[in-house]
Residue frames as a rotation matrix with the C-alpha (Angstrom) as fourth column:
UNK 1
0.815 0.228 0.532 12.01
0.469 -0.799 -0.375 -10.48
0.340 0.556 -0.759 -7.47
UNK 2
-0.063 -0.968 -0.241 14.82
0.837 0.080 -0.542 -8.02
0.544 -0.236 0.805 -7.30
UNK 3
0.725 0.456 -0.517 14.73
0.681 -0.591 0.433 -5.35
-0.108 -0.666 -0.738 -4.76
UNK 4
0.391 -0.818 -0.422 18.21
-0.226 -0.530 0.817 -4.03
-0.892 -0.224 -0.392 -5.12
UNK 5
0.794 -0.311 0.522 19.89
0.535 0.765 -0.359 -4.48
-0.288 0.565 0.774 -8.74
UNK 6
0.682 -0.728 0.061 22.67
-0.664 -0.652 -0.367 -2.62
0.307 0.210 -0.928 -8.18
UNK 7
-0.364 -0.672 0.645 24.30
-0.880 0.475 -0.002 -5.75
-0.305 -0.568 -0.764 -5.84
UNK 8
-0.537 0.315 -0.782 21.59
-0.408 0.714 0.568 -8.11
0.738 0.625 -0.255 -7.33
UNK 9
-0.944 0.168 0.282 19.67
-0.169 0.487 -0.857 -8.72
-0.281 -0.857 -0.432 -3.90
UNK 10
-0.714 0.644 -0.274 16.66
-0.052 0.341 0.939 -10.14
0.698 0.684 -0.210 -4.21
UNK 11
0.215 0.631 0.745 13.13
-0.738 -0.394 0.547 -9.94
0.639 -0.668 0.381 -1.84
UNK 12
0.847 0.092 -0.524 14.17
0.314 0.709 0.632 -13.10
0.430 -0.700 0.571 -0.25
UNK 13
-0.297 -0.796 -0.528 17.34
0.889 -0.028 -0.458 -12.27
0.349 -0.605 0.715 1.25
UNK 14
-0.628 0.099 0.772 16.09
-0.365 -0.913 -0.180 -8.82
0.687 -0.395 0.610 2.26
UNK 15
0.465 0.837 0.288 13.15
-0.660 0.111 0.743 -10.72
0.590 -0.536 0.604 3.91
UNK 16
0.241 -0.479 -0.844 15.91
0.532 0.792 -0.298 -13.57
0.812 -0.377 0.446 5.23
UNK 17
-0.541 -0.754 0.372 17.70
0.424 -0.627 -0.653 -10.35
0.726 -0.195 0.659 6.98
UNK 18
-0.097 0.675 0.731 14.78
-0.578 -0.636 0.511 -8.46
0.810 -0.374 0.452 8.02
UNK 19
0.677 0.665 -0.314 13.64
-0.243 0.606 0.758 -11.87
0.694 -0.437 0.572 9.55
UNK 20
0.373 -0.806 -0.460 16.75
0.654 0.580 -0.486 -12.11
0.658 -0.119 0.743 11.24
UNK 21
0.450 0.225 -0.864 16.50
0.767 -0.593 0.245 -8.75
-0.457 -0.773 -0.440 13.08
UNK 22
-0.878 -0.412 0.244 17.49
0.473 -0.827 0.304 -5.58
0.076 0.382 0.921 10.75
UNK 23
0.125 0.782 -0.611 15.15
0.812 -0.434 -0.390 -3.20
-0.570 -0.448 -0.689 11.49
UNK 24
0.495 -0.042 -0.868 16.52
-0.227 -0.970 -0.083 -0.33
-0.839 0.238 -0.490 9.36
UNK 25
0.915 -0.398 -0.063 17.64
0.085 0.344 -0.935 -0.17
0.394 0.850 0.349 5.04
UNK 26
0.183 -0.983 -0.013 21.23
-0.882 -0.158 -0.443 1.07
0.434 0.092 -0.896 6.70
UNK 27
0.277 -0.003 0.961 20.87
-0.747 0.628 0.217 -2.37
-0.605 -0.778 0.172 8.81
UNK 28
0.743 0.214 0.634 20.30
0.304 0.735 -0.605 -4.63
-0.595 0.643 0.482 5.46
UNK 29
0.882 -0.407 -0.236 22.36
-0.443 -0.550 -0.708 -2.29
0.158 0.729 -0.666 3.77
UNK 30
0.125 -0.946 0.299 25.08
-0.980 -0.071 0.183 -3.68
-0.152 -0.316 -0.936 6.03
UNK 31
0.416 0.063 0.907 24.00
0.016 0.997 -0.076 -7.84
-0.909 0.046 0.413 5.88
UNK 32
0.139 -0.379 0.915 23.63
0.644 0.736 0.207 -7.84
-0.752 0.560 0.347 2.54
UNK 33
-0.800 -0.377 0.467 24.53
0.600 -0.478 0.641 -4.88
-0.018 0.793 0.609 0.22
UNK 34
0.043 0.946 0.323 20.40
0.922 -0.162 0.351 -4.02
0.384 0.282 -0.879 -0.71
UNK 35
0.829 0.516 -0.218 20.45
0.557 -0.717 0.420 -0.36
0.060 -0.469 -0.881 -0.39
UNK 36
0.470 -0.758 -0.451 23.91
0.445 -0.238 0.863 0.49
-0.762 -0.607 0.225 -0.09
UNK 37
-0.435 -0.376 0.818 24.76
0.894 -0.073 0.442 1.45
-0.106 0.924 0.368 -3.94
UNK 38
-0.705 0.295 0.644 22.28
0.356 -0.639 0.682 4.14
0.613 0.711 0.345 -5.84
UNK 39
-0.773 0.634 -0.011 19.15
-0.168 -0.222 -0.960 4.30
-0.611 -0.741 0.279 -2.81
UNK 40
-0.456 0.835 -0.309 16.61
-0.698 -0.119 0.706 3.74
0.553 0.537 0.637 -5.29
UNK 41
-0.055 0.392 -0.918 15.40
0.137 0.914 0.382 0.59
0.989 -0.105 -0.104 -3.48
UNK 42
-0.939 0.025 0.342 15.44
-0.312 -0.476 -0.822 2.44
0.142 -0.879 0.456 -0.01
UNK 43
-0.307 0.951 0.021 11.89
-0.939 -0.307 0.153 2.98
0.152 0.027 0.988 -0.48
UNK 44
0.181 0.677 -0.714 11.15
-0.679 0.610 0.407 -0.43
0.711 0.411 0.570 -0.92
UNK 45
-0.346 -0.935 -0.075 13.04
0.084 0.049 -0.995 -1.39
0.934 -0.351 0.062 2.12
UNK 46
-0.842 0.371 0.393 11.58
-0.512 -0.780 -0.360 0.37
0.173 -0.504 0.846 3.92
UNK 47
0.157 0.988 0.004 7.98
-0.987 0.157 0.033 -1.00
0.032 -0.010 0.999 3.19
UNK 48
0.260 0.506 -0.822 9.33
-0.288 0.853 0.434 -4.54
0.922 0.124 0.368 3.41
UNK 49
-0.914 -0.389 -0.118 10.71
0.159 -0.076 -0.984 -3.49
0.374 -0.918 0.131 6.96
UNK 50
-0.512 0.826 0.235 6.84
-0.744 -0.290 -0.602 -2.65
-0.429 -0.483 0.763 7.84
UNK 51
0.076 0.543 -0.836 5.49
-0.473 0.758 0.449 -5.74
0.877 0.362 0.315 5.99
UNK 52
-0.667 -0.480 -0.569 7.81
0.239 0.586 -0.775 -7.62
0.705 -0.653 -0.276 8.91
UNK 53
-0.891 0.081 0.448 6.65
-0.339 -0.774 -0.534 -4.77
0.304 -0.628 0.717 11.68
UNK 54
-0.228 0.965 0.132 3.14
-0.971 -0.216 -0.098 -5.46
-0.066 -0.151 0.986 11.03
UNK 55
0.462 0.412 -0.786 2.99
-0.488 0.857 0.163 -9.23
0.741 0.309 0.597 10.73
UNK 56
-0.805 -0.422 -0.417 5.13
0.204 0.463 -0.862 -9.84
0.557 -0.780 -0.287 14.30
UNK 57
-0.807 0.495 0.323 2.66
-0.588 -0.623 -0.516 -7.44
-0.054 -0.606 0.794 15.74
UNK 58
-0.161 0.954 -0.252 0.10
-0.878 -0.022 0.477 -9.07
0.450 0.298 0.842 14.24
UNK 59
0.155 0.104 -0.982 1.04
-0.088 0.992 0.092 -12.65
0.984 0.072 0.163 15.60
UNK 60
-0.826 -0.447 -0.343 2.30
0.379 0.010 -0.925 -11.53
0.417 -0.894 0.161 18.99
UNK 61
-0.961 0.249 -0.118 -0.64
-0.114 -0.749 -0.652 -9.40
-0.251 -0.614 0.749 19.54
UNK 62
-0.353 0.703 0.617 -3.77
0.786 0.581 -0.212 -10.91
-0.508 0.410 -0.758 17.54
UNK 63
0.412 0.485 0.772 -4.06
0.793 -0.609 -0.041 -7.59
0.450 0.628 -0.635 15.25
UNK 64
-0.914 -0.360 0.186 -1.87
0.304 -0.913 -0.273 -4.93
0.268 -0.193 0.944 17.65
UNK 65
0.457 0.883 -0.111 -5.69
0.841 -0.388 0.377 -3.68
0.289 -0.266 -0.920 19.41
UNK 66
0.186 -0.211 -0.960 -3.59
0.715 -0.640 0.279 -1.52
-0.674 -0.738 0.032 21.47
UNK 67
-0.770 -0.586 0.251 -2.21
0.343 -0.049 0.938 -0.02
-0.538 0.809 0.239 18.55
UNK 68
-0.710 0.537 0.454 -5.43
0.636 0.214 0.742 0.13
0.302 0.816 -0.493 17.16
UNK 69
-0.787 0.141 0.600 -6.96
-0.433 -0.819 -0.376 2.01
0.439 -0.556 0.706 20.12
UNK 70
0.552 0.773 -0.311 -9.30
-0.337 0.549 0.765 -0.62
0.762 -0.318 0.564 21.04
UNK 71
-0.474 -0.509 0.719 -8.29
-0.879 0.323 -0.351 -2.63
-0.053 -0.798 -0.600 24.65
């Protein structure tokens, strides 16, 4: 799917990037373009930068308890 069609980027290379350590759309913006044109796709950035967030946590931490307020 495309995420960015001002530059053409697509969710995999935003997820290649992310996975690769951007952490922010002005990060990706810089790898690969995605974000760097109109901003409409910010948003979406954004939410596949917390897909990432929440699925390290989730493997480093078995669910983030702490996070969760449980111990």
């Amino acid at each position: 799917m495309f995420v960015c069609l001002c530059v053409g980027v697509t969710s995999h290379v935003v997820n290649d990037v992310v996975a690769a350590g951007a952490s922010t759309s002005k990060e990706i913006a810089e790898a690969c373009g995605a974000g760097s044109e109109c901003g409409r796709c910010r948003r979406t950035l954004r939410a596949i930068i917390e897909a990432h967030s929440v699925d390290a946590c989730s493997a480093q931490h078995n669910g983030c308890p702490s996070r969760l307020g449980a111990n």
